[in-house]
SETITI-339360 format. One line per 10 residues: number of its first residue (from 0); their letters; for each residue x, y, z of N, C-alpha, C. Coordinates in Angstrom, 3 decimals, always signed. Layout:
// SETITI-339360
NUM> A> X:Y:Z:X:Y:Z:X:Y:Z ~ ...
// end
This chain:
// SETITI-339360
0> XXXXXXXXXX> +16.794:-18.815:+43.267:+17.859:-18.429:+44.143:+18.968:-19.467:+44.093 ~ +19.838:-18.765:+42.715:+20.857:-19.910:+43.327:+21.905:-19.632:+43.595 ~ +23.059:-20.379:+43.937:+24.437:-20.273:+44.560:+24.999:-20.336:+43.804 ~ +26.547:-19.930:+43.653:+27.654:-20.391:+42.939:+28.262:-20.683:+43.376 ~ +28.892:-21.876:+43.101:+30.167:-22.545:+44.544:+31.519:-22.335:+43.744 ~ +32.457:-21.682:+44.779:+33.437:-20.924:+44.585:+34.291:-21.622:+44.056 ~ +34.470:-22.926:+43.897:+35.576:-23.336:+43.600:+35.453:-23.609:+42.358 ~ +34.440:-24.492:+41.729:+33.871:-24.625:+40.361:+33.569:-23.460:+39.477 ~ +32.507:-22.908:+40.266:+32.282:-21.286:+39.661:+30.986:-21.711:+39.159 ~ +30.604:-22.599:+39.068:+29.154:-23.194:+38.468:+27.940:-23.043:+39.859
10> XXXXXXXXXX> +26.756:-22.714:+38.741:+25.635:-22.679:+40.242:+24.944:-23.408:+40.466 ~ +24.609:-23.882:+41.557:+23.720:-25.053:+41.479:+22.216:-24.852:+41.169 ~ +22.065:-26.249:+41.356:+20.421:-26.002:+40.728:+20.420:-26.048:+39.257 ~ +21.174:-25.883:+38.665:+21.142:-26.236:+37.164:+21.461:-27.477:+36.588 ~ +20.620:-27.779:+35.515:+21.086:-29.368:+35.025:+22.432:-29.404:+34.593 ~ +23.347:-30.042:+34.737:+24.218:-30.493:+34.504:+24.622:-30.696:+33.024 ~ +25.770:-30.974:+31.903:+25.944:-31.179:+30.993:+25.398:-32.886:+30.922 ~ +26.175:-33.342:+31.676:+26.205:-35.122:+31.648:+24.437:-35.609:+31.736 ~ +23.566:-34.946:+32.542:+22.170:-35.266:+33.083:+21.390:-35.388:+31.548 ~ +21.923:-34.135:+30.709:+21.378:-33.604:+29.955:+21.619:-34.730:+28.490
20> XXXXXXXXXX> +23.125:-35.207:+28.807:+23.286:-36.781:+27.868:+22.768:-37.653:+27.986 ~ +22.651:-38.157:+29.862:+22.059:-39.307:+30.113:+20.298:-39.690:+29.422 ~ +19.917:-38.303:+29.744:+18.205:-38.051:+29.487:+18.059:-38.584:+28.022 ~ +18.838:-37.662:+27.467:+18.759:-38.062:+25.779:+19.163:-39.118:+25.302 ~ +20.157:-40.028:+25.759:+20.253:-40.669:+25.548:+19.123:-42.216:+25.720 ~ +19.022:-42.121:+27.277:+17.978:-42.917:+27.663:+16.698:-42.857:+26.776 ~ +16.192:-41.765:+26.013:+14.921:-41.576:+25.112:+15.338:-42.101:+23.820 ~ +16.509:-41.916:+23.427:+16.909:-42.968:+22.264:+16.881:-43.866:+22.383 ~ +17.071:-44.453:+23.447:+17.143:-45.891:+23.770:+15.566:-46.968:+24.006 ~ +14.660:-45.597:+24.494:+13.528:-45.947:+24.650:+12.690:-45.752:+23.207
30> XXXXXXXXXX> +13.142:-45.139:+22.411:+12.853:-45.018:+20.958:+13.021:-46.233:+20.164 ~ +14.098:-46.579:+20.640:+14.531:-47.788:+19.647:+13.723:-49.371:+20.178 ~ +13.597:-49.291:+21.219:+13.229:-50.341:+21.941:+11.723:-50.250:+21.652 ~ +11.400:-49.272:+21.525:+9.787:-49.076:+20.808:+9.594:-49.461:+19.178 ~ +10.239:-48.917:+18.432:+10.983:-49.079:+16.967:+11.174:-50.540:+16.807 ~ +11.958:-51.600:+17.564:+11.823:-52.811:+17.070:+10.588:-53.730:+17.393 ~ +9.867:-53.244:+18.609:+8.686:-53.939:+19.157:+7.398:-53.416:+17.695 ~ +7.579:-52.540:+17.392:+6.749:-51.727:+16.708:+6.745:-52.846:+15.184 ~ +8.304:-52.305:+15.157:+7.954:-52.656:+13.585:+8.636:-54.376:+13.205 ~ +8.758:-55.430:+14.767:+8.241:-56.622:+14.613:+7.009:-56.753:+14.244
40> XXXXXXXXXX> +5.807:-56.142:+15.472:+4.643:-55.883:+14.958:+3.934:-55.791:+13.550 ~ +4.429:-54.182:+13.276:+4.125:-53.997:+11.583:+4.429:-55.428:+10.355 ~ +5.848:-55.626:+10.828:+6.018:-56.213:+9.468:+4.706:-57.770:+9.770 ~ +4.073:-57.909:+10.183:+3.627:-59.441:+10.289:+3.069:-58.877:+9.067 ~ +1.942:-60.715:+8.760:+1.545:-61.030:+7.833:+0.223:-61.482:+7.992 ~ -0.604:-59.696:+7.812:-2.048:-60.121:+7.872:-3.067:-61.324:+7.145 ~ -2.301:-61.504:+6.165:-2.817:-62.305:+4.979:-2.952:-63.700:+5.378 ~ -2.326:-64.078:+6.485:-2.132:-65.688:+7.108:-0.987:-65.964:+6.426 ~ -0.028:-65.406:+5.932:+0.864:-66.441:+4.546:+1.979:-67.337:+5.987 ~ +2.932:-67.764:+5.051:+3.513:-68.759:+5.911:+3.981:-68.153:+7.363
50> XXXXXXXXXX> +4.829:-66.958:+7.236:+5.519:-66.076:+8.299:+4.894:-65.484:+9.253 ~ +3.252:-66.073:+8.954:+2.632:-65.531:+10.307:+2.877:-66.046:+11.616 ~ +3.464:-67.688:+11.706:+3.607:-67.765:+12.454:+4.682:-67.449:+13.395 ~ +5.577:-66.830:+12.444:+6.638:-66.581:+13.401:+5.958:-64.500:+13.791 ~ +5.684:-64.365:+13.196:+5.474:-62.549:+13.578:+4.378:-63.063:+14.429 ~ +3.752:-63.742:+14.898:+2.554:-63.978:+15.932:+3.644:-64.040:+17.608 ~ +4.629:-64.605:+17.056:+5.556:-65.112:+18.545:+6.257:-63.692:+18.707 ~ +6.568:-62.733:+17.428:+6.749:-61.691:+17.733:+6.370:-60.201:+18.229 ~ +4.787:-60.542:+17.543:+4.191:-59.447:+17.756:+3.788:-59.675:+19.715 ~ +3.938:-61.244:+20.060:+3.739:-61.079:+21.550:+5.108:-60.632:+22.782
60> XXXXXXXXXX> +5.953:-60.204:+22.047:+6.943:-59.429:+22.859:+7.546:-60.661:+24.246 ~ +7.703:-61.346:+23.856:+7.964:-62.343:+24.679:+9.740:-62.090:+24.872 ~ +10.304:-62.011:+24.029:+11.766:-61.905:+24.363:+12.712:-62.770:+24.339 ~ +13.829:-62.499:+25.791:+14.361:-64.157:+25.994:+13.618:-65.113:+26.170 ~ +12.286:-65.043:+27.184:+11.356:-66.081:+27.738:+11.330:-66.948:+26.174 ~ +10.386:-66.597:+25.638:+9.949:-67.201:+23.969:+11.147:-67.711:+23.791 ~ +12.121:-67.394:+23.528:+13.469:-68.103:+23.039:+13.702:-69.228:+23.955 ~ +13.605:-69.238:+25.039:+14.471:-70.106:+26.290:+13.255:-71.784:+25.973 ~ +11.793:-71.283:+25.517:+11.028:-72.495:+25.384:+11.353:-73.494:+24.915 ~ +11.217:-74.649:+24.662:+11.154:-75.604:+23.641:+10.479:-74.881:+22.620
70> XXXXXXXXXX> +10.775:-75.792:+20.800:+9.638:-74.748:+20.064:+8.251:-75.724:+19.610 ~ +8.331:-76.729:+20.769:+6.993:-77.407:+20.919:+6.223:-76.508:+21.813 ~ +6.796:-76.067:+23.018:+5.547:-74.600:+23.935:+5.835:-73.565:+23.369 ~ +6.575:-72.901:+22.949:+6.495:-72.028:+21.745:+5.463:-71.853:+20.595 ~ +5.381:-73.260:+19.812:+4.151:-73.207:+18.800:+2.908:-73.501:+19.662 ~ +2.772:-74.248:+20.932:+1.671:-74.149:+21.709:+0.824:-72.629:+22.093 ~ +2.280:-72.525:+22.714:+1.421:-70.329:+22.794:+1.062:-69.821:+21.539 ~ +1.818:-69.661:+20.341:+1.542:-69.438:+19.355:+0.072:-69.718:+18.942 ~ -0.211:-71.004:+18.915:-1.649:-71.828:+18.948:-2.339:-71.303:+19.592 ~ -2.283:-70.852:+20.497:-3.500:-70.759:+22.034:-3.245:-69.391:+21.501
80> XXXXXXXXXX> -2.832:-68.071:+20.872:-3.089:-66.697:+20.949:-3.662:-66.390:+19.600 ~ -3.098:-67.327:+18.643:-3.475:-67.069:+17.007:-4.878:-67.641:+16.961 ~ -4.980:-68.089:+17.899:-6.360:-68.599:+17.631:-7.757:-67.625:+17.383 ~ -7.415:-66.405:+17.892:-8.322:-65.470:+16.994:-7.367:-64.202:+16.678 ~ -6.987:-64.894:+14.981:-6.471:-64.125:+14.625:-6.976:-62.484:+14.172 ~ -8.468:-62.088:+14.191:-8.821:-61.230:+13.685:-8.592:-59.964:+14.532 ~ -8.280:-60.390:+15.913:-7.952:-59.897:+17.176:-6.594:-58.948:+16.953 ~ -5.676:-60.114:+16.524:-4.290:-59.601:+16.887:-3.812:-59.011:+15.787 ~ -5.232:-58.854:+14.316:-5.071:-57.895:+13.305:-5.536:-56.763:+13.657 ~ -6.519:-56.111:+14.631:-6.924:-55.276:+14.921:-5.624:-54.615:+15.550
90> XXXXXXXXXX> -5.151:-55.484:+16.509:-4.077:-54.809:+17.359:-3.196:-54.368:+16.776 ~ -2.258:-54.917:+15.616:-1.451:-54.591:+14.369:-2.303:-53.093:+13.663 ~ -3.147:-53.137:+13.322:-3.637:-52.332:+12.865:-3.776:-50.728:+13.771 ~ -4.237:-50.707:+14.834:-4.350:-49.786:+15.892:-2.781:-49.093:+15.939 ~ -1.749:-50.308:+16.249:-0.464:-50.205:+16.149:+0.330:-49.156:+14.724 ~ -0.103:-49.353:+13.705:+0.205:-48.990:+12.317:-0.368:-47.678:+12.579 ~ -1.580:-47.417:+12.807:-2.223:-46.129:+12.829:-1.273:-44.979:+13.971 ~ -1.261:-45.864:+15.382:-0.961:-44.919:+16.642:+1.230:-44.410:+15.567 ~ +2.096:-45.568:+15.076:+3.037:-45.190:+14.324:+2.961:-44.140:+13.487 ~ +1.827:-43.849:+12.385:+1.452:-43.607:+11.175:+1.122:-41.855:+12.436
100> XXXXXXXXXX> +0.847:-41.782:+13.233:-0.521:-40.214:+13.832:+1.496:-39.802:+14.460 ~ +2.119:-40.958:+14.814:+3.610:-40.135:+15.686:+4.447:-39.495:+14.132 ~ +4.657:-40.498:+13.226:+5.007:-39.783:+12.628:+4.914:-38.664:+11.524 ~ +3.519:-38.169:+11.514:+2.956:-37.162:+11.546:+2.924:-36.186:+12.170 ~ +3.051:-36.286:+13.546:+3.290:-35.171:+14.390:+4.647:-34.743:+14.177 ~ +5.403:-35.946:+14.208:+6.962:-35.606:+14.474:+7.087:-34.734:+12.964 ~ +6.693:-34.689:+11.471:+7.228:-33.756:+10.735:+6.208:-32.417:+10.778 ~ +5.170:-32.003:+11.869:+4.141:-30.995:+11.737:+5.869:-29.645:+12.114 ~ +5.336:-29.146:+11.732:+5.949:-27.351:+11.580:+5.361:-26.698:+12.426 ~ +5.063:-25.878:+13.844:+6.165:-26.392:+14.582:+5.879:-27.568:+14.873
110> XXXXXXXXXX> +6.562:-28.112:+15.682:+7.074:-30.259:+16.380:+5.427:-29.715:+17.223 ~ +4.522:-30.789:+17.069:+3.761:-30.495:+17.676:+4.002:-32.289:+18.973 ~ +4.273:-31.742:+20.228:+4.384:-32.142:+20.889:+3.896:-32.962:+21.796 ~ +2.216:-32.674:+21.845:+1.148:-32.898:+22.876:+0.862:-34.249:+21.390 ~ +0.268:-33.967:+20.022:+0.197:-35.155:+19.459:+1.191:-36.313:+20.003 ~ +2.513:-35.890:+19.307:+3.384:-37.231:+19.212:+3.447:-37.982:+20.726 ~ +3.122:-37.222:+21.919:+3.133:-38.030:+23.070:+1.769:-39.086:+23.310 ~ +0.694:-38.307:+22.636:-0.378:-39.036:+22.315:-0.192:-40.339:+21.658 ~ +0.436:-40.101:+20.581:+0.775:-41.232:+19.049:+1.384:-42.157:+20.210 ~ +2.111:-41.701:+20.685:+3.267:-42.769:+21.649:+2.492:-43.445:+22.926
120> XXXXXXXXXX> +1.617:-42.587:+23.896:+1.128:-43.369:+24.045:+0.108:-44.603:+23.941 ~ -0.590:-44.475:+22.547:-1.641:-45.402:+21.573:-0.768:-46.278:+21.579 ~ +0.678:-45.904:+20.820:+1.834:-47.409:+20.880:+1.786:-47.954:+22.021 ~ +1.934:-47.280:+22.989:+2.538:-47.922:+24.131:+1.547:-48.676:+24.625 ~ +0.353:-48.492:+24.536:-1.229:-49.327:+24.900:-1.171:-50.332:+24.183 ~ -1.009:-50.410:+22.524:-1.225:-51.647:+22.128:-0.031:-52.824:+22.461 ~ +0.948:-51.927:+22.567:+2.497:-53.274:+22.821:+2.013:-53.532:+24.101 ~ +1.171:-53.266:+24.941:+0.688:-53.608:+26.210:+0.069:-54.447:+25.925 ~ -0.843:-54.347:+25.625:-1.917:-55.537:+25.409:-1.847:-56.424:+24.944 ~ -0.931:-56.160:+23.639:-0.095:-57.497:+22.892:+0.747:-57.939:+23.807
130> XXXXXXXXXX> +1.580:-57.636:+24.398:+2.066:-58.222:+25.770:+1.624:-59.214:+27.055 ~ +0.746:-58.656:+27.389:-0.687:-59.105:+28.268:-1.344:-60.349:+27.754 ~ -1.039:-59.954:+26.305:-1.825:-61.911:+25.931:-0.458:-62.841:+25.791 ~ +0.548:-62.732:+25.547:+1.541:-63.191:+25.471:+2.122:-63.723:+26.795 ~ +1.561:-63.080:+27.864:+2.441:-63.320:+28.794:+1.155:-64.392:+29.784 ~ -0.069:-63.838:+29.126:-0.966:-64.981:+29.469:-1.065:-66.465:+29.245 ~ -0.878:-66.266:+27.703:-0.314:-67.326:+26.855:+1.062:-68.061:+27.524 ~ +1.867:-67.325:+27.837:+3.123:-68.151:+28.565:+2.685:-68.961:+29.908 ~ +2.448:-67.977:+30.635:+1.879:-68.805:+32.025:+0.806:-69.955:+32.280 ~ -0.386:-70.014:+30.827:-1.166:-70.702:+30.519:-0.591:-71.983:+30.085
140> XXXXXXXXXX> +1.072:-71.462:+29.283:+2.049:-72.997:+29.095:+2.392:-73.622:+29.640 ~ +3.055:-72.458:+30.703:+3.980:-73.334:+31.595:+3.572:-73.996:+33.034 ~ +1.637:-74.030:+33.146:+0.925:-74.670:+33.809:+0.610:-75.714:+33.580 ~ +1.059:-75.963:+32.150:+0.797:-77.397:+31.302:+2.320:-78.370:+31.302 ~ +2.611:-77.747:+31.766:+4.570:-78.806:+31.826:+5.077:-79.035:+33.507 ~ +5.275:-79.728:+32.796:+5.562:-80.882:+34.096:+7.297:-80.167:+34.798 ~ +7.408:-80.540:+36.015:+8.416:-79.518:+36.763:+9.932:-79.752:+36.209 ~ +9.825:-80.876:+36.296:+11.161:-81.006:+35.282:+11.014:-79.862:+34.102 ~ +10.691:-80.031:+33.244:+10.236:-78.977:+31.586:+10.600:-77.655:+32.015 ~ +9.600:-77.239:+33.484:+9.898:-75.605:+33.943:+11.262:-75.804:+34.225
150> XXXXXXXXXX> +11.600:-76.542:+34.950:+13.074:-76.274:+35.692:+14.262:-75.806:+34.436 ~ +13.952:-76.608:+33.458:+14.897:-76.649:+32.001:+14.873:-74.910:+31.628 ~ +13.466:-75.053:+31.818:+12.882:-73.550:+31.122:+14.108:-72.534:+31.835 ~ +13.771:-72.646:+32.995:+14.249:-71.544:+33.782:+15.575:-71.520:+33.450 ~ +16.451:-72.665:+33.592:+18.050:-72.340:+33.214:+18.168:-72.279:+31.987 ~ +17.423:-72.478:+30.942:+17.697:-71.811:+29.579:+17.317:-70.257:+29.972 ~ +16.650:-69.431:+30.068:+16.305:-68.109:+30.558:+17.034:-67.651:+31.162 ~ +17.841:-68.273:+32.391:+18.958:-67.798:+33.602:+20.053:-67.821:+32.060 ~ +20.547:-68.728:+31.675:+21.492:-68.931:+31.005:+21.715:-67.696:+30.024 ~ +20.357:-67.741:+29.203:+20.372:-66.341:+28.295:+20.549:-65.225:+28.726
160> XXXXXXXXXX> +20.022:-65.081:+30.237:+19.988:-63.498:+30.423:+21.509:-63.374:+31.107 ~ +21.858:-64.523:+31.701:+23.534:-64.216:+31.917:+24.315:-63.864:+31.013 ~ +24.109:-63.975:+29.775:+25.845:-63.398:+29.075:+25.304:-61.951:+28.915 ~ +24.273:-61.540:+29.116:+24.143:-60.259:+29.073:+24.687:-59.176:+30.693 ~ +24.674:-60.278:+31.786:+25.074:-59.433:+33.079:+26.433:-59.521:+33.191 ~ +26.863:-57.977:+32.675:+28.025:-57.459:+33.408:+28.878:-58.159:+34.615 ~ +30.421:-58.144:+34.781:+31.152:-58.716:+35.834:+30.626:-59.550:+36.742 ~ +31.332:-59.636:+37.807:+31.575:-60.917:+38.809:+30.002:-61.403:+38.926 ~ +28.789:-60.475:+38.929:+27.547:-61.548:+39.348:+27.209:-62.343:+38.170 ~ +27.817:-62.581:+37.137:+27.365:-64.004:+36.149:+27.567:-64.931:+37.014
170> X> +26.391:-66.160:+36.754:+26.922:-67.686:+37.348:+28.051:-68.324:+36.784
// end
């Protein structure tokens, strides 16, 4: 039951043109933001070669935080999570597969739908968990530094995430 309001001529209750951008858009956005977590992930280097250690700081989704560290608690977390590496090959691996089952669904004839939300959420479990140790790993650091060290921490982090905030509320 819906209305049409006289002046527009449009009825309500219907999605909107703009709702219908925002939505799509926002899922691209959540696509992509999956897409680089993903395939930081992928590209590591199961083999141990040199670049593992940097895809280890990546595959833990750390972000600005990881950046804002010194890269003395940086290679500390690194240390304290790589330490069983056979772990965070499984997780890579789970990761590759849950990618490998989405984009499979995404070319099935018809779009089979109920998979790829599946595939997506397997991704979304393992960037969790890889997350979860990362962020364990951080807090496990920054229990080890002395208040001065955190304090630094924090305004490198404030600092980074400011040039990203929009108008007058930057410091």
């Amino acid at each position: 039951m819906s209305e049409t309001n006289t002046t527009t001529g449009k009825t309500a209750g219907r999605t909107g043109r703009g709702v219908k951008i925002a939505l799509g858009l926002s899922l691209a956005v959540n696509l992509l933001i999956l897409g680089m977590i993903g395939g930081a992930v992928l590209n590591g280097r199961p083999d141990g070669g040199p670049g593992e250690r940097i895809d280890i700081a990546r595959t833990l989704a750390l972000g600005p935080m990881g950046r804002a560290l010194e890269r003395g608690d940086r290679n500390a977390i690194i240390e304290r999570v790589g330490q069983d590496r056979e772990e965070l090959r499984g997780h890579r691996a789970d990761l590759l597969e849950a990618t490998l089952a989405f984009a499979r669904a995404v070319r099935a004839e018809p779009f089979d739908r109920e998979a790829a939300e599946a595939a997506l959420e397997m991704q979304r479990g393992q960037v969790v968990a890889l997350q979860a140790r990362g962020h364990g790993a951080l807090l496990d650091q920054l229990e080890t530094m002395p208040a001065a060290e955190r304090a630094a921490f924090s305004e490198r982090l404030v600092e980074a995430l400011d040039r990203h905030r929009p108008g007058p509320d930057r410091r």
